[in-house]
N, C-alpha and C positions, 0 to 999 in steps of 0.2 A: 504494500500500500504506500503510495506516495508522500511523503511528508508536505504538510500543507504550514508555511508561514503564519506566524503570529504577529507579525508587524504589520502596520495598517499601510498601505497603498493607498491614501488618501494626500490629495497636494492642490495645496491654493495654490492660484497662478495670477496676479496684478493681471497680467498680458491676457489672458483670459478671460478675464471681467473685463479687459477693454471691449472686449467684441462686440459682447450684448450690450454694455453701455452707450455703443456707437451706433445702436439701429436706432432707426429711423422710430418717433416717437411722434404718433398723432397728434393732433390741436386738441381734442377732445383729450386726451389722457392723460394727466399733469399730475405729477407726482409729487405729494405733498408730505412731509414728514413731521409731525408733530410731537414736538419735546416739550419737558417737565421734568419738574424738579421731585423725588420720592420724598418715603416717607423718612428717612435720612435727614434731611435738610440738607445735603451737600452734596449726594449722589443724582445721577441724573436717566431717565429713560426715553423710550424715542419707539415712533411708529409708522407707520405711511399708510395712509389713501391714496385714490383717484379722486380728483374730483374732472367735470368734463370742461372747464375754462380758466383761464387765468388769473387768478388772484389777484389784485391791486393791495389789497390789505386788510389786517386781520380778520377784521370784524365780516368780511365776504365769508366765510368758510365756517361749516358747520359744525357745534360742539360736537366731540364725538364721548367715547369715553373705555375705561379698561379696567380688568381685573385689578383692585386696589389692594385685597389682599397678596396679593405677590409681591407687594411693593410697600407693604409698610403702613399702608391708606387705610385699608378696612377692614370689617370683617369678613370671614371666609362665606358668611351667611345674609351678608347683605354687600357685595363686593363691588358693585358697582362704583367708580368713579367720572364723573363728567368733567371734559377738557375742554377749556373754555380759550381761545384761540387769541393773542392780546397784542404777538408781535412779530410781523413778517419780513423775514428775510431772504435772499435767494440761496439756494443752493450748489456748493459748490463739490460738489460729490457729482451730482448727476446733472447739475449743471442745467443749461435751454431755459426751459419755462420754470421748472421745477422749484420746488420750495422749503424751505423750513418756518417749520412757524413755534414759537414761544407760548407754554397754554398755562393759566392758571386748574388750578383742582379744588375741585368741589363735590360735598357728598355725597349721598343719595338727596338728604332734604335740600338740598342746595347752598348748604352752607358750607365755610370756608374749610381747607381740611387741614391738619396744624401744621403744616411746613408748608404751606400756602402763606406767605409773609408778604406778597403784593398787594395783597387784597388790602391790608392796614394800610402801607404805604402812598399806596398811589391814593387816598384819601387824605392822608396827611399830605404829601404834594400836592394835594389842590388847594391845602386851606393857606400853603406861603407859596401859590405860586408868585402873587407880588414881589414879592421878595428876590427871586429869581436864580434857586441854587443851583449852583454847577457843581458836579463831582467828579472826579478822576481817578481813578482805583489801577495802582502799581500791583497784579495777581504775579505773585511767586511760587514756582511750580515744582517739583524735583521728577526728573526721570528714572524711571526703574526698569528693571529686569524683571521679565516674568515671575523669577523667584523672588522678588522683592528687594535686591539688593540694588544699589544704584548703580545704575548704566556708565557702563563705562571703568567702574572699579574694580580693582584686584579682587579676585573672588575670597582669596585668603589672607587678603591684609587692608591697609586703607591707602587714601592715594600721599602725597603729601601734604603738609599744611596746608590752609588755606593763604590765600595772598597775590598767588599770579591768576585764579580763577576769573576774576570778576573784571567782566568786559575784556577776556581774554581772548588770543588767537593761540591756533596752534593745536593740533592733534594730542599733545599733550597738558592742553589746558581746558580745553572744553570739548564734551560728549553731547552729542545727541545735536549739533545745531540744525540738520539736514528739518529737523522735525518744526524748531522755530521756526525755518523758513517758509519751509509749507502752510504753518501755521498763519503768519505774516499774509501770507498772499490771501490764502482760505478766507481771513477775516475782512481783507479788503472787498473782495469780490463777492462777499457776503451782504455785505454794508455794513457792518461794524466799526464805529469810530475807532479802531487802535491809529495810536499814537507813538507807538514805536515799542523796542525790545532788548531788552542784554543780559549777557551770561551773570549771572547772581554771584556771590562769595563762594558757596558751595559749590565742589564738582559735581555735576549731574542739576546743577539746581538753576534757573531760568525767570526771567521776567517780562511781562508785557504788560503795556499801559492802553490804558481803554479814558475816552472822553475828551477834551472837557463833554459833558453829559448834562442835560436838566433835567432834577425831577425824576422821575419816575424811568426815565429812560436809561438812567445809570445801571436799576438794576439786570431791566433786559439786557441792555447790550453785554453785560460781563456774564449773564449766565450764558447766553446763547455765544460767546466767546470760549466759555470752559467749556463747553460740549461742541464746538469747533475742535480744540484743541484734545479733548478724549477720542474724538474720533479720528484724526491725522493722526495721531500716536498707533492707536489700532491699527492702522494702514502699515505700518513699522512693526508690530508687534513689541511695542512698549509702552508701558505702564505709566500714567502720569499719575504722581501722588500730590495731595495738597493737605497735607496733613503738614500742621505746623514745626513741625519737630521730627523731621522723618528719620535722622539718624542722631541719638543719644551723645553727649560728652561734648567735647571743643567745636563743633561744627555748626554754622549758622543756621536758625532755624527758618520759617517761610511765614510772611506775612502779606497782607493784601491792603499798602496803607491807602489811607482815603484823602485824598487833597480836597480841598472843601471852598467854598467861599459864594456868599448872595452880594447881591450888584450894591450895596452899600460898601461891601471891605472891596470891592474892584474899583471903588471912585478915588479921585484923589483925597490923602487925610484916612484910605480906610482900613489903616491899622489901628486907629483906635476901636475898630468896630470886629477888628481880627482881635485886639486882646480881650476885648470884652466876652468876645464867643469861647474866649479859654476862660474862662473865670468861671463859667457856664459851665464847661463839660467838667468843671475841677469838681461844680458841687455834684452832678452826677459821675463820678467816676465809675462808681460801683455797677451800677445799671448799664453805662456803658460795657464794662467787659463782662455783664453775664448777657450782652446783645451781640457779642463779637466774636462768637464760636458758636455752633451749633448743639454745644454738650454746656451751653452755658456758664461758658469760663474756665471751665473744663483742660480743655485742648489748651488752650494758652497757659495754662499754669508751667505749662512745659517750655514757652517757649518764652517769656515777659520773666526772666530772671533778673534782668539789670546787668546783664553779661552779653557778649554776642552782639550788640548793636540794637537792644532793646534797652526797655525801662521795664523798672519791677512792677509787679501786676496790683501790688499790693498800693504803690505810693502812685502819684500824679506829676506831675512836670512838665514842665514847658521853655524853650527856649530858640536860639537865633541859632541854625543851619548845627543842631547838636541831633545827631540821630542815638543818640542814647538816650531822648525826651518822650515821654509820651506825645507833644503836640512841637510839631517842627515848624519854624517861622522859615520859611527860608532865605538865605544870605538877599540875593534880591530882594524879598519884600519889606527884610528890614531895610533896604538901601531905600527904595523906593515907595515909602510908608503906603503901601496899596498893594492888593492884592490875593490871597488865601494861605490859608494854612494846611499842615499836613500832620491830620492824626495818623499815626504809627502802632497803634495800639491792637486793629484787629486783625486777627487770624489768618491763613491764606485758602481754610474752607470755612470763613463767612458767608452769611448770607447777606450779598449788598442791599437786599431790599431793607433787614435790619438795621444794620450801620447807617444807611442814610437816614433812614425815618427817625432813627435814636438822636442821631445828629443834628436834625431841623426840627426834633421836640426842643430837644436842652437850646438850641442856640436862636430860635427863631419865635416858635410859642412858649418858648420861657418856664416852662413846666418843671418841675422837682419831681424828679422819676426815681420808684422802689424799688 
């Protein structure tokens, strides 16, 4: 009897998937891919329809919805979840007509589901839109190996100190850029405000900047940015972590800081209006960092030691282009008394619909938050 293999004969092939992705795709058949955030608060899922025309924007496209128990959402006995369709962008995967679109989640009764954080937010963005906040979110990433170890490192030891990593060149300085780049273009021909990218302190570790952004639009654009960037990684077969602290001891950890400012600190004179907005976040400190991880402060205790180019989690600070502050003035703004500041405090799997809406309680509607 012949011996029969136990090794699988199974092979993805890129080249492969070009084929079919290159035929010929009707007017009527527009592929539309619908993402959301789980029950996680920082993981993300994704689906596709047809619909038979072309989308212009969100609100054309019909809720749809999915089993929430697999995801965190509901029960296994009333699973139902409704996706509710809020932000379109195009698709750069499949490219033509085709689409991504950004959904909020909601229950059976129709109410919000708890890692549904837009639904607060874009509420509280209407009541300062006068005001006129712009945000900008620095997302720091680390790449990994399928086994979890980071890309690019000695499997059985670590690489050198940190020091030549950051904004490095050099095969021997930074891993993984092939992925930023991809990523870089992805988000342009997405629509994605990014604003540019560089290699982090950490080897394997990465950053891209999203906005200036108003309003409610900061949050979309950075989610649908990190699910750009999980899915180019995929395409490599690598892991993208945003876990703040992904490797333990001397190694810098990953944050998501939020540059902030409403059209009063943009005029001229308006750093008196920047330091007053820190005075603010000083009396909510607290609330702010159980709003700045998704484990409620949680995940940052690892990473806001006061070491590494943080501030401790525990104390407040503020100061002129000192990235060891909780809230960074930076050197420009104090040059040119105008401008924004840059909280440094949360997480790099925040949720930014959190962050900003915490941000334009304490600094805009003045509120004293528990």
């Amino acid at each position: 009897m012949a011996e029969t293999s136990s090794m699988s004969t199974a092979k993805l092939d890129k080249r492969i998937t070009e084929h079919y992705l290159t035929l010929d795709q009707p007017s009527d058949g527009v592929q539309v891919m619908y993402v959301w955030v789980d029950g996680t608060g920082e993981h993300m899922r994704c689906k596709t329809r047809t619909v038979d025309f072309i989308p212009k924007k969100a609100e054309e496209l019909p809720e749809w919805n999915f089993d929430g128990s697999s995801t965190g959402q509901a029960e296994g006995s009333n699973s139902d979840v409704y996706l509710y369709p809020v932000a379109l962008f195009n698709d750069p995967f499949r490219r033509g007509n085709n689409k991504l679109v950004l959904c909020e989640t909601y229950k059976y009764n129709r109410t919000p589901t708890d890692s549904n954080h837009r639904h607060t937010c874009k509420a509280v963005m209407e009541k300062v839109k006068n005001s006129h906040p712009w945000f900008g979110i620095e997302q720091e990433y680390t790449l990994l190996d399928i086994d979890g170890h980071p890309f690019g490192w000695p499997k059985l030891g670590f690489p050198g100190r940190q020091g030549p990593y950051y904004c490095g060149v050099g095969a021997n300085k930074v891993y993984g850029r092939d992925i930023l780049e991809c990523h870089y273009r992805a988000c342009l021909y997405a629509g994605i405000k990014i604003s540019g990218t560089n290699a982090e302190v950490m080897p394997a570790q990465w950053e891209f900047q999203v906005g200036p952004c108003e309003g409610i639009e900061m949050g979309d654009q950075l989610w649908m940015a990190r699910f750009l960037l999980h899915r180019v990684a995929e395409d490599f077969g690598v892991v993208v972590s945003l876990d703040p602290k992904p490797m333990p001891g001397d190694w810098n950890g990953a944050g998501a800081h939020c540059n902030y400012s409403t059209e009063e600190m943009r005029k001229e004179g308006g750093l008196k209006a920047i330091e007053a907005a820190i005075e603010k976040l000083r009396k909510n400190h607290a609330a702010h960092i159980r709003s700045y991880d998704p484990k409620d402060g949680k995940d940052n205790m690892r990473r806001l030691t006061g070491r590494l180019e943080t501030s401790s989690i525990d104390d407040f600070s503020a100061g002129v282009a000192n990235r060891g502050a909780s809230i960074r003035i930076p050197r420009q703004v104090g040059d040119e008394k105008k401008g924004y500041l840059e909280d440094r405090r949360p997480a790099s799997n925040c949720d930014p619909y959190r962050v900003t809406e915490v941000i334009v309680r304490s600094t805009v509607l003045n509120e004293v938050l528990k």
